[in-house]
DRENDO-1510 file (C-alpha; in Angstrom, 1 decimal, always signed):
<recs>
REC; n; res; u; v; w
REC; 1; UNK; -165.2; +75.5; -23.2 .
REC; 2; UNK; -166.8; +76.9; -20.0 .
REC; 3; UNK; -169.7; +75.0; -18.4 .
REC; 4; UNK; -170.8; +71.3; -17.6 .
REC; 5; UNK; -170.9; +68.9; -20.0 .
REC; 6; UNK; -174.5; +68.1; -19.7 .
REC; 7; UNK; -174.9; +72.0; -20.7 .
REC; 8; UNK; -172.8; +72.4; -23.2 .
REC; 9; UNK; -171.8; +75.3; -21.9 .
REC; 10; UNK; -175.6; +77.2; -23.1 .
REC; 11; UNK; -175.6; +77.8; -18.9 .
REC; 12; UNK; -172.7; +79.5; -19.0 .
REC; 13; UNK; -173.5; +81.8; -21.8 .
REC; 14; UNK; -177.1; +82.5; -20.4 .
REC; 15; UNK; -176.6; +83.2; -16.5 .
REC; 16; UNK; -175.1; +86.5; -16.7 .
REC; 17; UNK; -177.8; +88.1; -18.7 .
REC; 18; UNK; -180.7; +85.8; -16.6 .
REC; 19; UNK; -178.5; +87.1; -13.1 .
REC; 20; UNK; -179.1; +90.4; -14.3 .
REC; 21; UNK; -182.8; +90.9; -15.0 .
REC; 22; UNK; -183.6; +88.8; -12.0 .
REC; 23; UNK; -181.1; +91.2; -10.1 .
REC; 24; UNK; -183.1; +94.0; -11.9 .
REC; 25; UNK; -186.3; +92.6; -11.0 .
REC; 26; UNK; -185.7; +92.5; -7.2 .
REC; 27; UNK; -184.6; +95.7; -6.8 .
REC; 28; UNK; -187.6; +97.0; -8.5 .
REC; 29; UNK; -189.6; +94.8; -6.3 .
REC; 30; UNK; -187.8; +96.2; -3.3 .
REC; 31; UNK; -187.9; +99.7; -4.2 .
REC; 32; UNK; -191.7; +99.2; -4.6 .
REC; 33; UNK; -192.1; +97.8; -0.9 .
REC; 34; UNK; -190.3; +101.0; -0.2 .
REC; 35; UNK; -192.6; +103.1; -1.6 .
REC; 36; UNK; -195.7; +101.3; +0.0 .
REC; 37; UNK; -194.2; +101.7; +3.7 .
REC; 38; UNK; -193.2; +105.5; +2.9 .
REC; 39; UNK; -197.4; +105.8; +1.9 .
REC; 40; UNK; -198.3; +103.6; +5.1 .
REC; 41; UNK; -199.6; +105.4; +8.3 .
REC; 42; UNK; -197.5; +103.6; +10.8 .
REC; 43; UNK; -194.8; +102.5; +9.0 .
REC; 44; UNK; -191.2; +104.1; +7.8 .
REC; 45; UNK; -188.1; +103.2; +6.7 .
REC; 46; UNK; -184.9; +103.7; +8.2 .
REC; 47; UNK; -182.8; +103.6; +5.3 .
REC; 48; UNK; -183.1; +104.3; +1.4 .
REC; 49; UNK; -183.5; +100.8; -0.4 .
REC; 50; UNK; -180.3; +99.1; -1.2 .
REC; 51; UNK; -180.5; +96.9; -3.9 .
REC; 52; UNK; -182.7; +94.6; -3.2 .
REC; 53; UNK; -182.8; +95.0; +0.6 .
REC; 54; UNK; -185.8; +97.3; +2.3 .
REC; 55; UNK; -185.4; +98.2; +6.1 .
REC; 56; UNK; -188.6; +100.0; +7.7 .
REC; 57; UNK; -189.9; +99.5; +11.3 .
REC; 58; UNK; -193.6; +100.6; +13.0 .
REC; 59; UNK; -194.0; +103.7; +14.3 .
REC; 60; UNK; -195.1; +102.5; +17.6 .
REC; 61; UNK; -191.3; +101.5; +18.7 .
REC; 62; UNK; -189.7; +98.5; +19.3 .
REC; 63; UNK; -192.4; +96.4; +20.7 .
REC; 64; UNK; -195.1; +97.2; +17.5 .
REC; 65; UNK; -191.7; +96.5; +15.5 .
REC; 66; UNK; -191.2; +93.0; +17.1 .
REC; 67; UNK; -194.7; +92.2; +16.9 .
REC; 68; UNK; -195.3; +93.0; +13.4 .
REC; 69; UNK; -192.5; +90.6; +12.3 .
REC; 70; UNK; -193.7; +87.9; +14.6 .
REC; 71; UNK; -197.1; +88.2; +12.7 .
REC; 72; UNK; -195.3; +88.3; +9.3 .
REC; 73; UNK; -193.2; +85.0; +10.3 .
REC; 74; UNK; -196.2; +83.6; +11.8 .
REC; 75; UNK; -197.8; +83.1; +8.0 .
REC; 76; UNK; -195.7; +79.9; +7.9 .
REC; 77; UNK; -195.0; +81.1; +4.0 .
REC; 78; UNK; -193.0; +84.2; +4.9 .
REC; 79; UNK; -189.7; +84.9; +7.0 .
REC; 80; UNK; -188.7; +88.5; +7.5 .
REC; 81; UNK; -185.7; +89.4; +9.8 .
REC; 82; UNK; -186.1; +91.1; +12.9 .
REC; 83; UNK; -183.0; +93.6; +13.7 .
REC; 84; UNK; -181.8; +96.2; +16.0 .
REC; 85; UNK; -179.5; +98.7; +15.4 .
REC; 86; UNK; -178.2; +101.5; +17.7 .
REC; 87; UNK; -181.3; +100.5; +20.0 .
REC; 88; UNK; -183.9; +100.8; +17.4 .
REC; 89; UNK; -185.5; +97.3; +16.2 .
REC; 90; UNK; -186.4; +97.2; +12.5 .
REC; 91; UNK; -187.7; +94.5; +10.2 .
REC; 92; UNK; -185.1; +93.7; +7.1 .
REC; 93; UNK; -186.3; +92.6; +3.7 .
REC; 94; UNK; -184.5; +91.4; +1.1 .
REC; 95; UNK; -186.0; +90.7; -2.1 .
REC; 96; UNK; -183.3; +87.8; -3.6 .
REC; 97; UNK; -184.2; +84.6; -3.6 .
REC; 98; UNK; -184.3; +83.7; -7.5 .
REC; 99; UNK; -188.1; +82.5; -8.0 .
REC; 100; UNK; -189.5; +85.7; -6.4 .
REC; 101; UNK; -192.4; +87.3; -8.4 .
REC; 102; UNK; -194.2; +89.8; -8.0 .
REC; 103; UNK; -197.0; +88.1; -6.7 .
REC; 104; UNK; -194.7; +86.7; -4.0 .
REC; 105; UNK; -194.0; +90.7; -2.9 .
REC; 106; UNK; -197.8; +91.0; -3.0 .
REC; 107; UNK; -198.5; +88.3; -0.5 .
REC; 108; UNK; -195.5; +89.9; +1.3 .
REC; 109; UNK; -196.9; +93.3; +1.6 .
REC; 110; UNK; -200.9; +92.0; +2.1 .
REC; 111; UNK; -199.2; +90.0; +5.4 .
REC; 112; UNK; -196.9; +93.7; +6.1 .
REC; 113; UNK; -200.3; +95.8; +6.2 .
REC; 114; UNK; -201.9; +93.5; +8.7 .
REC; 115; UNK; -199.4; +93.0; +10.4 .
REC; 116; UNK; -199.2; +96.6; +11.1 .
REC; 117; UNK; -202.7; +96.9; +12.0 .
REC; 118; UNK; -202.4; +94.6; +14.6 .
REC; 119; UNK; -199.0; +95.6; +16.2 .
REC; 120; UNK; -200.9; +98.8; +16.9 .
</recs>
């Protein structure tokens, strides 16, 4: 029998289905965020979404880059990544920690668009 004891092996039975519709669910997520930065004035991606990861940087350059993922991180409740790649900074996203909701994304892309405003 696969799975703990304590279980009785229900976990084990359950997590491949419950792995794929939260897997499901943050792409979706992530391909909305993508479709909110391709509709933003001084945002764009850099890359198609990939799974569950979104990549998009501020039209202003590095610097409005950097600064808009300082004032995302600076929520205390969020933590985006801050990259660079072939000299360009961008911001990395990735939808995939398993309690993220919707409403988490929201509060994501509400911090995002002021960000943006203010990296300007």
């Amino acid at each position: 029998m696969v799975g703990t004891p304590s279980c009785g092996g229900c976990c084990a039975a359950t997590a491949p289905a419950a792995f794929a519709t939260t897997s499901s669910e943050h792409i979706a997520l992530a391909q909305e965020l993508g479709r909110r930065v391709d509709e933003h004035p001084t945002l764009e991606r850099i890359a198609p979404v990939s799974f569950a990861l979104m990549c998009f940087r501020h039209v202003e350059g590095d610097a409005a880059t950097d600064a808009l993922a300082e004032a995302i991180n600076a929520t205390g409740t969020l933590y985006v990544i801050s990259s660079q790649i072939d000299g360009t900074r961008f911001v990395r996203i990735s939808v995939g920690q398993t309690h993220t909701t919707h409403m988490d994304v929201e509060r994501l892309w509400s911090a995002i668009s002021a960000g943006a405003r203010g990296a300007s």
